[in-house]
Structure formats: C-alpha cells, structure tokens
py3Dmol code that shows the C-alpha trace and the ligand (Angstrom):
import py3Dmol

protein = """\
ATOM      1  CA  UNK A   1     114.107  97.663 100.873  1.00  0.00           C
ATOM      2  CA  UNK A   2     112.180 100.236 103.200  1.00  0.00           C
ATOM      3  CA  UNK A   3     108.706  99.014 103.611  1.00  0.00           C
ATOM      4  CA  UNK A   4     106.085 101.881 103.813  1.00  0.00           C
ATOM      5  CA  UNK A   5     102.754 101.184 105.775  1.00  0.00           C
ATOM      6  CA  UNK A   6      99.564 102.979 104.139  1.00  0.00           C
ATOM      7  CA  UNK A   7      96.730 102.653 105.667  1.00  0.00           C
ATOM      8  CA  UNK A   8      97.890  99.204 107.176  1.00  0.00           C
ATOM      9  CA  UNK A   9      99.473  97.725 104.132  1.00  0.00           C
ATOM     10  CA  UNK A  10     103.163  97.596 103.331  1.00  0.00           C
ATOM     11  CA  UNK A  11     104.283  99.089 100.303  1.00  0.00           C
ATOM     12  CA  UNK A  12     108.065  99.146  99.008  1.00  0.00           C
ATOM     13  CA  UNK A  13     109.299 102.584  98.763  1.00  0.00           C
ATOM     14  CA  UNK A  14     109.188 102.948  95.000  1.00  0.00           C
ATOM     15  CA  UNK A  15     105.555 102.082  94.805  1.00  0.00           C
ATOM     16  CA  UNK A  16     104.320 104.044  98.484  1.00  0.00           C
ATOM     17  CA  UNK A  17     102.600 106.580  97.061  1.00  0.00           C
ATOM     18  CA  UNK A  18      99.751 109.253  97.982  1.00  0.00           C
ATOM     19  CA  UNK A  19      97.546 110.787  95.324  1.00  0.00           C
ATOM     20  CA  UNK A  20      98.034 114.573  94.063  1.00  0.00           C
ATOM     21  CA  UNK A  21      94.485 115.309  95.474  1.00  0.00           C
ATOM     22  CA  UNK A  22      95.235 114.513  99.244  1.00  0.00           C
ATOM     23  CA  UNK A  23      94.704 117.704 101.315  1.00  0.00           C
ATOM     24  CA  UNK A  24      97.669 116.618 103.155  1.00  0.00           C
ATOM     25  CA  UNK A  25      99.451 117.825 100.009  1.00  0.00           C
ATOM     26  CA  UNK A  26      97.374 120.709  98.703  1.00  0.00           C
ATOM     27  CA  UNK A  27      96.587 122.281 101.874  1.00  0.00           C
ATOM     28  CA  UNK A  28      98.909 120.954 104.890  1.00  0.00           C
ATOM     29  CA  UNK A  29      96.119 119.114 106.331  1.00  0.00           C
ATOM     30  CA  UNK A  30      96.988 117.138 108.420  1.00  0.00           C
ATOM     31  CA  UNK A  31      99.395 116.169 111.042  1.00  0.00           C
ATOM     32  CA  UNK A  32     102.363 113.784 112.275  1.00  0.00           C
ATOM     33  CA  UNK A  33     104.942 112.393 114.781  1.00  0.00           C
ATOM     34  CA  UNK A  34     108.364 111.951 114.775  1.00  0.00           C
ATOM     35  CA  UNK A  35     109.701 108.685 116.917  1.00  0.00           C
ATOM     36  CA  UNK A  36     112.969 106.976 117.560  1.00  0.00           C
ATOM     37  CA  UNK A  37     113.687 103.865 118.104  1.00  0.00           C
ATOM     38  CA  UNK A  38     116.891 103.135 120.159  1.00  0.00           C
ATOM     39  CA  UNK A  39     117.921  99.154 120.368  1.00  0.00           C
ATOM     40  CA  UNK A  40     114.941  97.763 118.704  1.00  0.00           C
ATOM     41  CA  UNK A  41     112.388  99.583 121.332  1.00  0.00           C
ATOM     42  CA  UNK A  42     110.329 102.393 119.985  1.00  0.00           C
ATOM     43  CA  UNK A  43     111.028 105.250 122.518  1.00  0.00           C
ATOM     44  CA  UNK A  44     107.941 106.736 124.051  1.00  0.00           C
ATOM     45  CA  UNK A  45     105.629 105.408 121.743  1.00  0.00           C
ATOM     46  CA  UNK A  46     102.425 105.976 123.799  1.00  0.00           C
ATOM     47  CA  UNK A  47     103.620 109.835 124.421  1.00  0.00           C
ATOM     48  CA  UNK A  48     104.047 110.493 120.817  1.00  0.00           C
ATOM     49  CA  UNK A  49     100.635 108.692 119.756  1.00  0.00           C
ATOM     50  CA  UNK A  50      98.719 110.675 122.543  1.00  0.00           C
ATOM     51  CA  UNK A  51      99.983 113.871 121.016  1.00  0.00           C
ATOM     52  CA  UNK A  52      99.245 112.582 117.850  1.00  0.00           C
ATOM     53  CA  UNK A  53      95.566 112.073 118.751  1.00  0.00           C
ATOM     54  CA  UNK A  54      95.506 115.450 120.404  1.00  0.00           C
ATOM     55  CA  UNK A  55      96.933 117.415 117.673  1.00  0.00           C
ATOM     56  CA  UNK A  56      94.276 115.252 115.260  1.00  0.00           C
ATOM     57  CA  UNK A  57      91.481 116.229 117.614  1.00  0.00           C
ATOM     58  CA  UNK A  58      92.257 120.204 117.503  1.00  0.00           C
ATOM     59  CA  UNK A  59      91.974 120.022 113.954  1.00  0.00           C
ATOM     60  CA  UNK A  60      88.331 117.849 113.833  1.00  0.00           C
ATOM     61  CA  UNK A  61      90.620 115.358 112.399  1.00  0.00           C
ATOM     62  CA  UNK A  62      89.263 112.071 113.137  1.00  0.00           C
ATOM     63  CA  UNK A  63      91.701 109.104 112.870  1.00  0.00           C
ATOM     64  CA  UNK A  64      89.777 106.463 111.421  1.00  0.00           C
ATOM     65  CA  UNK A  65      92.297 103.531 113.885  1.00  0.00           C
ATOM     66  CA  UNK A  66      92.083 103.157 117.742  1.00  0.00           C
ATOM     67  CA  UNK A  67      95.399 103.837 119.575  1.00  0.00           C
ATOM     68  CA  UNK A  68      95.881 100.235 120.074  1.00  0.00           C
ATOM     69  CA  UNK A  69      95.629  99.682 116.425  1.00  0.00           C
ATOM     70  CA  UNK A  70      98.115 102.584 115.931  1.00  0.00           C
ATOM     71  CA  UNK A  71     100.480 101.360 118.041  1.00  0.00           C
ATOM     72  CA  UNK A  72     100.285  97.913 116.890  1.00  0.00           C
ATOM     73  CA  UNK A  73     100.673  98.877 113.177  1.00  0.00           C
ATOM     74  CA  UNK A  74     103.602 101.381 113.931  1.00  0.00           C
ATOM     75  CA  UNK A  75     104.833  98.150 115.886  1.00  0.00           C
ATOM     76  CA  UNK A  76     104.426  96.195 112.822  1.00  0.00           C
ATOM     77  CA  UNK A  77     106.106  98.145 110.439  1.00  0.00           C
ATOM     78  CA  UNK A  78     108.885  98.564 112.841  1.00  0.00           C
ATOM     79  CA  UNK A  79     109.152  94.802 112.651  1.00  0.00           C
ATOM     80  CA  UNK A  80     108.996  94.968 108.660  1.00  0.00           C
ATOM     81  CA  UNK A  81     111.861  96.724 107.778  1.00  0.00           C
ATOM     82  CA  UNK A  82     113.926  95.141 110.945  1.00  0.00           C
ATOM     83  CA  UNK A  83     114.956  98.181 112.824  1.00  0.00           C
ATOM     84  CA  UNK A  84     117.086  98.661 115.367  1.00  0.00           C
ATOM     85  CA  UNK A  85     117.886 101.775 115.539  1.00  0.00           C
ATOM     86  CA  UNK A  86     115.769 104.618 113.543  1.00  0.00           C
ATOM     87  CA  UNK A  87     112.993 106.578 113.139  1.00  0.00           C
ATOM     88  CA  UNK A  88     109.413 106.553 112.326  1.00  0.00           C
ATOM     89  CA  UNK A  89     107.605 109.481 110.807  1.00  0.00           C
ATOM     90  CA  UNK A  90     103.825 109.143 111.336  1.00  0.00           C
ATOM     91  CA  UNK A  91     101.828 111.128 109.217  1.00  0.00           C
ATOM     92  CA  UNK A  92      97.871 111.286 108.879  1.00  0.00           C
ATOM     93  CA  UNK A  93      96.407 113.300 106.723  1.00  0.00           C
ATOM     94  CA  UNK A  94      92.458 114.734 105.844  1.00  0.00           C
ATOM     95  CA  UNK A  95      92.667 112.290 102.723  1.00  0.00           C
ATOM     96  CA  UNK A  96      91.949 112.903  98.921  1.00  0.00           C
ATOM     97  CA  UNK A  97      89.555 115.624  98.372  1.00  0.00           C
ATOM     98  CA  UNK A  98      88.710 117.975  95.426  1.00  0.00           C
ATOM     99  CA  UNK A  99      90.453 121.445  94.608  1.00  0.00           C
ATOM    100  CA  UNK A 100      88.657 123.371  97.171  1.00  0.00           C
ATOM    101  CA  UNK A 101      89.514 123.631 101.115  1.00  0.00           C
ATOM    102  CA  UNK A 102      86.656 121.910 102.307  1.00  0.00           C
ATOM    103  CA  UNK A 103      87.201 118.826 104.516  1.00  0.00           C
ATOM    104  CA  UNK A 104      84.016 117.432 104.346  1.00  0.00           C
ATOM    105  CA  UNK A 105      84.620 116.461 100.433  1.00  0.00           C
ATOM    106  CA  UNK A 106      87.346 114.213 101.634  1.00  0.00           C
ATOM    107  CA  UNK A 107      86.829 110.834 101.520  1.00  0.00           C
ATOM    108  CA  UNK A 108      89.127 109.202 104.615  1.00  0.00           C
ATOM    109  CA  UNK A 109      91.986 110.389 106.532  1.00  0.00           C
ATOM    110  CA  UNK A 110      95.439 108.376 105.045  1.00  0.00           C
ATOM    111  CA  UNK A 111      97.743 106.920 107.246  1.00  0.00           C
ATOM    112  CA  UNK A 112     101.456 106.578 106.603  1.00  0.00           C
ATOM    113  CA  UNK A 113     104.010 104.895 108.883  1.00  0.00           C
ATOM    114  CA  UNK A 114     107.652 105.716 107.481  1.00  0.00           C
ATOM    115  CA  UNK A 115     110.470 103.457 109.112  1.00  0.00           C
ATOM    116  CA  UNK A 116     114.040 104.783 107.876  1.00  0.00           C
ATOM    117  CA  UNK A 117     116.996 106.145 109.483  1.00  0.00           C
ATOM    118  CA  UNK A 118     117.285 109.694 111.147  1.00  0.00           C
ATOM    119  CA  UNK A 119     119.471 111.938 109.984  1.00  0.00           C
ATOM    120  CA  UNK A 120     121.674 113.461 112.916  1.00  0.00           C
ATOM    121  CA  UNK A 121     123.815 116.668 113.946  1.00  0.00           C
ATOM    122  CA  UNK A 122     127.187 115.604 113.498  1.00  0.00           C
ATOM    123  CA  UNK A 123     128.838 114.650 117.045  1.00  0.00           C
ATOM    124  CA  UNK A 124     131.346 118.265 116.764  1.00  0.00           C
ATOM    125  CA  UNK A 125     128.253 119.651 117.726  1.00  0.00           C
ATOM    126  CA  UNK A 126     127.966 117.183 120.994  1.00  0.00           C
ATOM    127  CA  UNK A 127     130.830 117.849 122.127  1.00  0.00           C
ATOM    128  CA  UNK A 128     131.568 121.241 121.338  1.00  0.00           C
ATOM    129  CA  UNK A 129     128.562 122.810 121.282  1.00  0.00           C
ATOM    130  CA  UNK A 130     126.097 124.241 118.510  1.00  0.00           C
ATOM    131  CA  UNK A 131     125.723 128.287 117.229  1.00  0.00           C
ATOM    132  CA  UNK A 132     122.399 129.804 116.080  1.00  0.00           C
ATOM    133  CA  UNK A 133     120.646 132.812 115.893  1.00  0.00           C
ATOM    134  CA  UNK A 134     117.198 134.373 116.598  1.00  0.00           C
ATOM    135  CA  UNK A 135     114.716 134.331 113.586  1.00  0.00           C
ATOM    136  CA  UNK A 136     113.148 137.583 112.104  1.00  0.00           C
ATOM    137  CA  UNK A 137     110.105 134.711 111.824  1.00  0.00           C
ATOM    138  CA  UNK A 138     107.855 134.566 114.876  1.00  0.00           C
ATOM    139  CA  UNK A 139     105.590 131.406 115.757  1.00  0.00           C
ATOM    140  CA  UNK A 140     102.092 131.191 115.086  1.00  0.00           C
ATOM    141  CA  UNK A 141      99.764 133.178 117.229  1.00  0.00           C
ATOM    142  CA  UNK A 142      98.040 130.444 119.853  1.00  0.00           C
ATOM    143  CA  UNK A 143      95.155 131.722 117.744  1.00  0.00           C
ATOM    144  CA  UNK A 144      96.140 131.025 114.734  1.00  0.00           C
ATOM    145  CA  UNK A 145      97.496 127.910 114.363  1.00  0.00           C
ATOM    146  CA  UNK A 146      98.308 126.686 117.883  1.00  0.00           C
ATOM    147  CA  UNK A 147     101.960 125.138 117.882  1.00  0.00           C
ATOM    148  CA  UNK A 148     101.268 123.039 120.233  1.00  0.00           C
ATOM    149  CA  UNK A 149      99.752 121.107 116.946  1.00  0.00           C
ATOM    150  CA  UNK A 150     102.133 119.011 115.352  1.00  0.00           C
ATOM    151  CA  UNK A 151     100.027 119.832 111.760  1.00  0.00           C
ATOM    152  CA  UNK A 152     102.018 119.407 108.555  1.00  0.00           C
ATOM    153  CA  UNK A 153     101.490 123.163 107.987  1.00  0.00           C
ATOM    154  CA  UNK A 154     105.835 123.771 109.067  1.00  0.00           C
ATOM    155  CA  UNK A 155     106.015 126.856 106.935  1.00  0.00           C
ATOM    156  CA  UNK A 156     106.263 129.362 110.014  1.00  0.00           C
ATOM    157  CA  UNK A 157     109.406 127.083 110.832  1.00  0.00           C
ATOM    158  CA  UNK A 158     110.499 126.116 107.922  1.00  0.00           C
ATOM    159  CA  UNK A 159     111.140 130.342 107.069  1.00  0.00           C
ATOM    160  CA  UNK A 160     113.090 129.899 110.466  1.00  0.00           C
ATOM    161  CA  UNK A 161     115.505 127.359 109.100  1.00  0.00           C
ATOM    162  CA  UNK A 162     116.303 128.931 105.578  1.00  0.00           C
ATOM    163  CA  UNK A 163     117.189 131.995 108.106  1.00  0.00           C
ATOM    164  CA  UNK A 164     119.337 130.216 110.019  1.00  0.00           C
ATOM    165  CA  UNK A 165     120.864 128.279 106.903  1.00  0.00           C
ATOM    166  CA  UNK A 166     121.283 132.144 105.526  1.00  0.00           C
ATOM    167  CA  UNK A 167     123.407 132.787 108.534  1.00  0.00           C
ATOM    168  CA  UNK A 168     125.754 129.632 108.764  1.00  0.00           C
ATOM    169  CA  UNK A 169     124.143 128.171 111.458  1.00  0.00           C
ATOM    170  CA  UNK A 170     122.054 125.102 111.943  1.00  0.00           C
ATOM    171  CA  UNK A 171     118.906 126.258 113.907  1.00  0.00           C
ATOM    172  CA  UNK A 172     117.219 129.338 114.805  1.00  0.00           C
ATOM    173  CA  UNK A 173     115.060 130.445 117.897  1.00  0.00           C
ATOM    174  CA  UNK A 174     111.982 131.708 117.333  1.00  0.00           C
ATOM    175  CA  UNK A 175     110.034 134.298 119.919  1.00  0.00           C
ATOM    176  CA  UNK A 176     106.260 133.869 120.269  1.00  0.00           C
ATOM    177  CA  UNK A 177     103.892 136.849 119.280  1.00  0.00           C
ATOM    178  CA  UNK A 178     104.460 138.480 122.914  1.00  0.00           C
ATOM    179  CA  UNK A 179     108.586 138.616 121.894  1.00  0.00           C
ATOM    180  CA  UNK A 180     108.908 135.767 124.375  1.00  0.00           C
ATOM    181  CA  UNK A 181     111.282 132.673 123.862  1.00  0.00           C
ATOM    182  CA  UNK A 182     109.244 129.857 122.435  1.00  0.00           C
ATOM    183  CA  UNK A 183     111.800 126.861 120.927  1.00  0.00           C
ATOM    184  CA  UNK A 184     113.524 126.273 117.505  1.00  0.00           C
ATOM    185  CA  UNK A 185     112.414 124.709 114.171  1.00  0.00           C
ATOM    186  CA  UNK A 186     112.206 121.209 115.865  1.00  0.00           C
ATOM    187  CA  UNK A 187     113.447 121.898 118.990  1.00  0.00           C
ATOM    188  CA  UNK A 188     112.647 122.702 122.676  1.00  0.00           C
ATOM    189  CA  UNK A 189     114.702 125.482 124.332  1.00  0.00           C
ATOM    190  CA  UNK A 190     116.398 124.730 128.088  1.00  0.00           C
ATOM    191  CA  UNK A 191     118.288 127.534 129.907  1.00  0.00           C
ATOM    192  CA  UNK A 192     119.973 126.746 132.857  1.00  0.00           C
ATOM    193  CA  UNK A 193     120.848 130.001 135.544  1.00  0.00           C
ATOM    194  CA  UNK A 194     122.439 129.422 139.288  1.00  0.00           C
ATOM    195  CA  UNK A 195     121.758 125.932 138.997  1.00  0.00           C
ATOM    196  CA  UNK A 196     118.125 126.138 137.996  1.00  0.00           C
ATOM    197  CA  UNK A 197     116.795 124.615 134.747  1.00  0.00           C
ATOM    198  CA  UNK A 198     114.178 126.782 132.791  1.00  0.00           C
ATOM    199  CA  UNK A 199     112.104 126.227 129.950  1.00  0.00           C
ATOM    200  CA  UNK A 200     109.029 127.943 128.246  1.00  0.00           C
ATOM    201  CA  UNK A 201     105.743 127.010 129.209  1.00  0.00           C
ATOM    202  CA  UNK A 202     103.307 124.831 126.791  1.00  0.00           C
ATOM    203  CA  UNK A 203     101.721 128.202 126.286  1.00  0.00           C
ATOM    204  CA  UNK A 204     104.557 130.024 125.241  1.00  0.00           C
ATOM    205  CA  UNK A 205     104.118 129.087 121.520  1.00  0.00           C
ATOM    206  CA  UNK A 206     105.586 126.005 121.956  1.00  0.00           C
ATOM    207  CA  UNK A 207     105.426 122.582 120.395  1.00  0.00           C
ATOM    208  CA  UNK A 208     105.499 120.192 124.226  1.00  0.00           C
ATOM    209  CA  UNK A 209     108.340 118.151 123.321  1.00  0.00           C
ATOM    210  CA  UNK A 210     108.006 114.066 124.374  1.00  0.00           C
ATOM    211  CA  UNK A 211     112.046 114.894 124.610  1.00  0.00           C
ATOM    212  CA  UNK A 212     111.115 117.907 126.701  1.00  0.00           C
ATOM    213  CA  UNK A 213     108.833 115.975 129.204  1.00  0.00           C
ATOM    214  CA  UNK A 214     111.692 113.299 129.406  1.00  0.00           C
ATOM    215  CA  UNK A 215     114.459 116.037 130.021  1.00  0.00           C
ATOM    216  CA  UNK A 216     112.062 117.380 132.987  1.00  0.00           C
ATOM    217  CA  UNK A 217     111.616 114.829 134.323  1.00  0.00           C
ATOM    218  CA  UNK A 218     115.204 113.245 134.309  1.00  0.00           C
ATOM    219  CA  UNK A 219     116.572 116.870 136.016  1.00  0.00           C
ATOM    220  CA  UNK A 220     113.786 116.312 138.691  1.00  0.00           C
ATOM    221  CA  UNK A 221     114.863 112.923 139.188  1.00  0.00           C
ATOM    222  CA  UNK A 222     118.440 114.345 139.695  1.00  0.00           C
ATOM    223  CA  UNK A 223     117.349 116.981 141.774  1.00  0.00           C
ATOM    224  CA  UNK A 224     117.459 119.701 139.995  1.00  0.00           C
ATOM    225  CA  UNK A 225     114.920 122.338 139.762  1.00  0.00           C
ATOM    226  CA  UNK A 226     112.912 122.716 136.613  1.00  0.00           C
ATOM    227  CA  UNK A 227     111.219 126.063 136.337  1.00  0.00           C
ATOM    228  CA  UNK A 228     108.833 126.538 133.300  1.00  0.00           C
ATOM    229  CA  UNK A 229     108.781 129.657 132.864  1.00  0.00           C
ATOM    230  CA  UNK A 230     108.396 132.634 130.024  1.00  0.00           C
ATOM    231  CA  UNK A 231     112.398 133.699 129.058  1.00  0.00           C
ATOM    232  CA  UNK A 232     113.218 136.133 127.014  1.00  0.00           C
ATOM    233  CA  UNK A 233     116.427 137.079 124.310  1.00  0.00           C
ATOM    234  CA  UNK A 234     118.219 138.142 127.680  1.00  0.00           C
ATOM    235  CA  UNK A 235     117.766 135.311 129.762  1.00  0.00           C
ATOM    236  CA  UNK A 236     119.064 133.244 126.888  1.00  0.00           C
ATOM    237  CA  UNK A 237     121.720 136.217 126.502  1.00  0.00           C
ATOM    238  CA  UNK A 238     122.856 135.763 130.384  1.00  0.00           C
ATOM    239  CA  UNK A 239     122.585 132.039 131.030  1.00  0.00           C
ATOM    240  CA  UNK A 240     125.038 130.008 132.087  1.00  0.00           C
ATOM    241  CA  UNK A 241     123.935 126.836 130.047  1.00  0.00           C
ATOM    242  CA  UNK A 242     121.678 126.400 126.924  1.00  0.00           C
ATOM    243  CA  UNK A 243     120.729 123.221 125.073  1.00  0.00           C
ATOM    244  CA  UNK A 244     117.612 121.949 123.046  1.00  0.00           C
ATOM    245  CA  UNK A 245     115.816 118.923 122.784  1.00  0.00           C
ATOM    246  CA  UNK A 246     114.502 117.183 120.595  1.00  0.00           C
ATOM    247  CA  UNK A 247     113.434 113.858 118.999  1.00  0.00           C
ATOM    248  CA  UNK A 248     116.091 114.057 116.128  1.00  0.00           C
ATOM    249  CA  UNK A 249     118.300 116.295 118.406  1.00  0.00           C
ATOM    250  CA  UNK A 250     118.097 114.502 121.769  1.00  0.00           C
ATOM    251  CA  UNK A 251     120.330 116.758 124.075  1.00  0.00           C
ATOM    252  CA  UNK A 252     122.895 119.579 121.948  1.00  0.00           C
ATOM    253  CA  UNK A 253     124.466 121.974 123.785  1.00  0.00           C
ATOM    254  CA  UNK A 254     124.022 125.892 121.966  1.00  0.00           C
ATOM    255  CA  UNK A 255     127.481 127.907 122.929  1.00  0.00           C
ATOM    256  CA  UNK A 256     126.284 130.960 120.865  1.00  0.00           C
ATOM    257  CA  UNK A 257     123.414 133.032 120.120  1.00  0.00           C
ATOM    258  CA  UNK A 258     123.645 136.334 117.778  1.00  0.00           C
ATOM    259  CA  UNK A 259     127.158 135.950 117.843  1.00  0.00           C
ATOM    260  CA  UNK A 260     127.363 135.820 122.209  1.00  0.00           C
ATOM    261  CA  UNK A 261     128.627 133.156 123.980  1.00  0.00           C
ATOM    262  CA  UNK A 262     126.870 131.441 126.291  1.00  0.00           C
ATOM    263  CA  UNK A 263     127.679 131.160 129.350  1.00  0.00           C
ATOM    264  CA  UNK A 264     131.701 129.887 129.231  1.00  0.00           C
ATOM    265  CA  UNK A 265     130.981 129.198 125.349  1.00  0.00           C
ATOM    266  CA  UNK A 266     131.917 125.119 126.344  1.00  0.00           C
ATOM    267  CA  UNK A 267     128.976 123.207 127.011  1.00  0.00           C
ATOM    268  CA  UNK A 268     128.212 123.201 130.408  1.00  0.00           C
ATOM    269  CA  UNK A 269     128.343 120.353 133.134  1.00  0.00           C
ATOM    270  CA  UNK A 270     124.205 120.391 133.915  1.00  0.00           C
ATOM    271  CA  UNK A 271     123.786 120.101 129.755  1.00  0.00           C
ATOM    272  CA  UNK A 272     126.036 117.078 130.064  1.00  0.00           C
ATOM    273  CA  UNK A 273     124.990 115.319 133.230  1.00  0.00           C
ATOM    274  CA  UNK A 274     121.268 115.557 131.624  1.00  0.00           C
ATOM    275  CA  UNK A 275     122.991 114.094 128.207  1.00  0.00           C
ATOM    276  CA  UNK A 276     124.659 111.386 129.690  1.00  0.00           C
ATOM    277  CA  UNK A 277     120.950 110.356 132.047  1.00  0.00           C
ATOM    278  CA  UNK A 278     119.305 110.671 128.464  1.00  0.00           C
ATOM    279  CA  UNK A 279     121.188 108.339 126.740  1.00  0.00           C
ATOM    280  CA  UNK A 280     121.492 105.726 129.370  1.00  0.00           C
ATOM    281  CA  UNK A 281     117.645 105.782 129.655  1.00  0.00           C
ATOM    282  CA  UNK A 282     117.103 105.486 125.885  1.00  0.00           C
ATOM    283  CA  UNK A 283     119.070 102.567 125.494  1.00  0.00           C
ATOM    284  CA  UNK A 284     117.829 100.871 128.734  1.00  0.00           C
TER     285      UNK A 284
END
"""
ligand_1 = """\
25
PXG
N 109.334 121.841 118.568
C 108.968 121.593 117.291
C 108.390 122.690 116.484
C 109.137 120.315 116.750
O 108.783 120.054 115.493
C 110.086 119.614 118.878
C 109.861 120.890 119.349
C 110.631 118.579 119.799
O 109.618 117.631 120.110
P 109.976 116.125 120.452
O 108.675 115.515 120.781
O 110.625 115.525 119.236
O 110.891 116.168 121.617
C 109.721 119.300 117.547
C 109.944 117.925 117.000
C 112.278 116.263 111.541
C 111.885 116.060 112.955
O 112.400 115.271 110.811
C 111.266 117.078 113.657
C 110.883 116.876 114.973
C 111.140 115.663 115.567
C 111.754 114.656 114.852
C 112.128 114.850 113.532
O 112.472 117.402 111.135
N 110.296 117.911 115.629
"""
view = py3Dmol.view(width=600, height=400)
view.addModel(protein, "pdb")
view.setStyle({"model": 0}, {"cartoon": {"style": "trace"}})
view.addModel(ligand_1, "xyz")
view.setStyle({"model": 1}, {"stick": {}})
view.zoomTo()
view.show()
C-alpha cells in the first residue's frame, strides 16, 4: 500500500487527503518537484530541492522545513513504501485558507511527498523516435508567471498538451512571448546542428530542467559543444538532431515537427550517445 507523507506523517493512500479549502486547490498556489529514483537512489535530489526552494521563494512561499529536513523526509518516505525504482512528486502548497485569494489568511504551507511509479513513453518512441507539433499556446510572459517556477498553476501547459493530444501526437513545443523556442509541456528542448548541441537559455521561457543541467553537462564531458542559445521554429525545422529531456522523459528522440522530418527522420547518433551516458550515470 502506497504510503503518502503529509506534513511528515505517513498516511495510506485511501486516507492521504488535503482539505477543499487549501489554496493549493482553489487557486494553484503553490508549487512542486518531480524526482526519480533509479536503483533505490533518489536521482539529483539536492538539484530538485534547491529548485524547489527557489521556485517557493519567488512566490513569498515560505516552507515551514529546512532542506535537510526535506531531504530527510523525502528520504524517509522513499524508504516507506520500499522503492526501487520510481518517482516522487513533491508538492507544497500556501495551505488552507478562506474563499478569497489572500495568502496571509492561510494558516501553514502543506507538504506532500508522493512515492509511486512513473508513468513512461512507451520504448517505440526510444527507439524510433517521437512526432509533435508546435502549440497555438505560448508560455507565460517572464512577467507574468515566470516558468522558470515550477508553481502548480500548469494551465498554460496543460492547453499545450490537449493540443497536441488533438493532433495525435504526444507533446507539443511551445514558443515564448518573443516567438522564440522555449521547451514542451514537461520537457526541455535540445537541437543539435554540425555537431553542436543547442538549447534555450533559462530566460527563454523556460522551466531549467535538473535533466537539462545533467544532459549539459554529460555532452561537455564528451566533448561536445553546448550552446544555449535562443532557436527558433527554423532552427528546429533545419536541425539535424532533436530530443527533449526530462525527468519523466529522460532522453526521446523527436523525428517530426508540423509534419517535417527532422533531420534523417531516425534518431540521430549525438541523441543516442547522450542516451546511452544518461542511463549509465543514472543507474551508477
Ligand atoms: N519543462 C517543464 C515545463 C517541466 O514541467 C521540465 C521542463 C523538465 O525538467 P526536469 O527537471 O524534470 O528535467 C519539466 C518537468 C509529470 C512530470 O508528472 C512533469 C515534469 C517532470 C516529471 C514529471 O507530468 N516536468
């Protein structure tokens, strides 16, 4: 039976539950993590927690638990439900409040730890290669909402993915508010062109993927030059390799966009070389 940590006590699944009244609920405020954990190890931990903390911190959202207490706990419930390989979804929200938007009528932030088991693309998409199209949906403006917050507000992307379910496929890239390439619904966007590995800056209307950071800095470890770098529909378009990252995702290789192929429409040898270093170092 899945054991769900609230607020640092375990809970069964049937009986983990948040009142109607949390702003987490009414509102979307709040925020989270998604984490794997590969062999019993929880991969990246202290990446995802720092961005967890950050994304809190933009919001005036203050966790009411040290990082060492996070960790530990996430560590803990890991433990609980016996996990070797899975994923934890992290969630803290502004609490229980009244019907109004107001944050200060909240009482205390909730924490929720989640251990369960990811659901995955289907390997076809490994080792063939994925389709999707751009969305009509752009992200927020760095303004607005920055997406470099991961807040449980996932409307914007959420719109993306119904788009992309419209149209058969199973993600969508969205442009930022200049028309530039940002990422997908829960993914990072990699092009690769004459050898050279590009990505969107954190600026770009980006979420900065933990994956992301790892894929960097795997392709600099193999020598390979990693640009960051504002792309547009063409450089997508022209490249000779595409692939996104992600938590869930890890490395998939995209063949098509708007009905082009990409590149030789096979996924290409840099996507794989970077696919293979990924998994070794996950299960190291
Ligand atoms: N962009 C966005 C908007 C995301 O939500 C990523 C990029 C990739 O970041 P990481 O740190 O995972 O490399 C994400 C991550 C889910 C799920 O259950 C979503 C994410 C991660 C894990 C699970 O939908 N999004």
């Amino acid at each position: 039976m899945t054991q769900v940590n609230i607020n640092g006590k375990l809970f069964d699944r049937a009986e983990a539950k948040v009142s109607v009244y949390d702003h987490g609920l009414l509102y979307g405020d709040g925020v989270f993590e998604g984490i794997r954990i590969y062999s019993g190890k929880v991969f990246r931990l202290h990446e995802h927690i720092e961005r967890l903390y950050e994304s809190a911190r933009s919001i005036l959202l203050e966790i009411p638990w040290s990082r060492e207490k996070m960790i530990e706990q996430v560590l803990f419930t890991v433990e609980a439900n016996k996990k070797i390989d899975g994923y934890i979804r992290l969630v803290v929200t502004r609490g229980v409040g009244n019907l109004g938007l107001d944050p200060n009528k909240c009482s205390e932030p909730q924490i929720i730890i989640i251990v369960d088991d990811i659901s995955l693309y289907p390997q076809r998409m490994y080792d063939e290669g994925m389709e999707i199209v751009t969305s009509s949906i752009i992200r927020c403006h760095p303004n607005s909402i920055s997406p470099r917050i991961k807040s449980l507000n996932y409307l914007n992307n959420i719109l993306a993915k119904i788009e992309a379910n419209r149209a058969g496929v199973p993600e969508a890239l969205m442009l930022n508010h200049l028309g530039e390439v940002a990422e997908c619904t829960a993914d990072n966007v990699f092009v690769v062109k004459h050898g050279l590995l590009r990505t969107p800056p954190p600026n770009a209307g980006i979420l900065q993927g933990v994956t992301r950071d790892t894929v960097i800095e795997l392709a600099e470890t193999a020598g390979i030059t990693v640009q960051e770098i504002a792309l547009t529909r063409h450089d997508v378009y022209t490249a000779d390799e595409l692939f996104l990252t992600g938590t869930g995702a890890e490395i998939v290789p995209v063949v098509k966009v708007d009905g082009r192929p990409i590149g030789s429409g096979k996924p290409g040898p840099i996507t794989k070389q970077l696919r293979e270093r990924y998994l070794v170092l996950v299960r190291q």
